[in-house]
C-alpha positions as CSV (number, residue, x, y, z in Angstrom):
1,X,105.4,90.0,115.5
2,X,105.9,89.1,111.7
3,X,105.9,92.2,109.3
4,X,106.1,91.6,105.8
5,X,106.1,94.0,102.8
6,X,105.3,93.9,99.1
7,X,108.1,95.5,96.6
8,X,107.3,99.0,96.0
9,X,104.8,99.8,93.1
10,X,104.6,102.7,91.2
11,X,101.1,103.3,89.3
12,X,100.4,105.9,86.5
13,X,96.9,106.6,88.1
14,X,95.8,109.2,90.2
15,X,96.4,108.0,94.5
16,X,92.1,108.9,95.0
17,X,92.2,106.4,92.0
18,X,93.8,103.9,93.2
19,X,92.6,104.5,96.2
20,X,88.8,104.4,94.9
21,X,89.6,100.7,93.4
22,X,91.5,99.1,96.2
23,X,88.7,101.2,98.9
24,X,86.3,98.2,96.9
25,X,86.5,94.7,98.6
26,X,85.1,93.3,95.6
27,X,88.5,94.0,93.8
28,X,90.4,92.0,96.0
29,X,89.6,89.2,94.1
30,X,91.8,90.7,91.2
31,X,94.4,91.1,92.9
32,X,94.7,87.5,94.5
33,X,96.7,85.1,92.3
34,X,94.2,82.6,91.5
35,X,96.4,79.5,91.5
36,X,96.8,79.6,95.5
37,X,93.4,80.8,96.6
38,X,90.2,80.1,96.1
39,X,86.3,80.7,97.5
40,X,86.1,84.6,97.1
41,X,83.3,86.1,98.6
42,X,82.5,89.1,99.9
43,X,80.5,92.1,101.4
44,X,80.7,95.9,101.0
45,X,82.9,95.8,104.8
46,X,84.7,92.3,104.1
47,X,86.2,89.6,101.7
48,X,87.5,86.5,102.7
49,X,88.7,83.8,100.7
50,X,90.7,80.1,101.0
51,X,93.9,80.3,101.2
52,X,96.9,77.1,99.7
53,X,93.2,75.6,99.1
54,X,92.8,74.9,102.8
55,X,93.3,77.9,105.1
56,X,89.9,80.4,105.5
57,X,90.7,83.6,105.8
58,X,88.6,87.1,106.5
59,X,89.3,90.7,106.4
60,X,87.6,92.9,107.6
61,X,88.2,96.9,106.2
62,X,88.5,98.7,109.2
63,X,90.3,102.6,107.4
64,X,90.3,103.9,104.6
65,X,92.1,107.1,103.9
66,X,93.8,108.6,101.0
67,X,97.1,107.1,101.9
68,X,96.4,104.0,104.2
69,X,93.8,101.3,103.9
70,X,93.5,99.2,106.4
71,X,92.2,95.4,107.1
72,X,91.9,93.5,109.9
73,X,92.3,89.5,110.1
74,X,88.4,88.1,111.6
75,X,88.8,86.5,115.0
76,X,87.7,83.1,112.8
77,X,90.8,83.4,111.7
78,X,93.6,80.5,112.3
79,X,96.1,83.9,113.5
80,X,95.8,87.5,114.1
81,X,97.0,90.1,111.2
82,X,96.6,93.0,109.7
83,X,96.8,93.7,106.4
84,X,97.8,97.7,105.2
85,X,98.5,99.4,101.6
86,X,100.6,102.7,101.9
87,X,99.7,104.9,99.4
88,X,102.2,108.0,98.7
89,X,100.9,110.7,95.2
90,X,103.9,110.8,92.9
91,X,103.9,113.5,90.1
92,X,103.0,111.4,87.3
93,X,100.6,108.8,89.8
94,X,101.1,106.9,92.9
95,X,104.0,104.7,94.6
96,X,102.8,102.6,97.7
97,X,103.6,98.6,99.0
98,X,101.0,96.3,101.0
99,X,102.1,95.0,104.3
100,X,101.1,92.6,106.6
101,X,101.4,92.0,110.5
102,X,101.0,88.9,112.0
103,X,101.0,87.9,115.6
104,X,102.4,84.4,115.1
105,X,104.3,81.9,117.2
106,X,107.6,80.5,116.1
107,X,106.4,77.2,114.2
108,X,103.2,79.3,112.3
109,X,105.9,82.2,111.4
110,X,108.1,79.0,109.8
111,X,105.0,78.0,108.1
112,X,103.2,80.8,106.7
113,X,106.3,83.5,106.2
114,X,107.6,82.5,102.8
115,X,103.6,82.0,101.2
116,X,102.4,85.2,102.6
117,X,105.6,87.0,101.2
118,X,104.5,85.8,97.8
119,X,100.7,86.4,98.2
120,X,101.7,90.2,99.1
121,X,104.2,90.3,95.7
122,X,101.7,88.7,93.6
123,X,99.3,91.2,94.9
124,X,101.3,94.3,94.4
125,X,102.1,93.4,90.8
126,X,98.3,92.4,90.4
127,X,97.3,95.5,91.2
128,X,99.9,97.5,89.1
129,X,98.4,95.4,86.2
130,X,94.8,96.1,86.7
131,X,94.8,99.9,87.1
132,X,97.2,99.6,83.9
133,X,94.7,97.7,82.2
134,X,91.9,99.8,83.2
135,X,93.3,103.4,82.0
């Protein structure tokens, strides 16, 4: 089992905020960096999107609490994973990181371990930047 984790963030908004924004599939596509994905779609229970321009991924949101949300890879998917954002109130806003699990063999981990390391930091800083810019 891989388990990967964003850098902390720390956001001067309100966790239901944040919360509210990130509860929104449609907002995933903000937080994406554009340059390695592509083909964002989605629904009011999903998003999915192409990956390094060739890999199709889904995810479908399957909790959403004040300080977890939780999405789960489609069985289309090329692997099994699990994407999660921790969300923690902090006096002046939130802190929280995104994480994924991945149920990979050895060769896939080698693969896929460094790109979806940087998809989760892009993402984290994405997302510090739009609730920034939206205040």
């Amino acid at each position: 089992m891989l388990s990967l984790k964003s850098q902390e963030f720390h956001i001067d908004s309100a966790v239901t905020r944040v919360n509210d924004f990130l509860a929104n599939t449609a907002n995933y596509q903000l937080l994406l960096p554009e340059n390695q994905t592509s083909g964002f779609q989605c629904s009011p229970s999903q998003f999915s999107f192409k990956a390094a321009g060739q890999i199709e991924l889904t995810l479908e949101k399957q909790l959403v609490e004040t300080k977890l949300l939780h999405f789960k890879g489609a069985k289309s998917n090329p692997f099994a994973f699990d994407l999660y954002v921790h969300l923690q109130p902090e006096d002046n806003g939130t802190k929280g990181f995104i994480e994924i699990k991945a149920d990979l063999n050895m060769m896939l981990k080698m693969l896929v371990e460094k790109p979806l390391q940087k998809l989760l930091t892009e993402m984290a800083s994405n997302l510090a930047t739009q609730l920034r810019a939206g205040q």
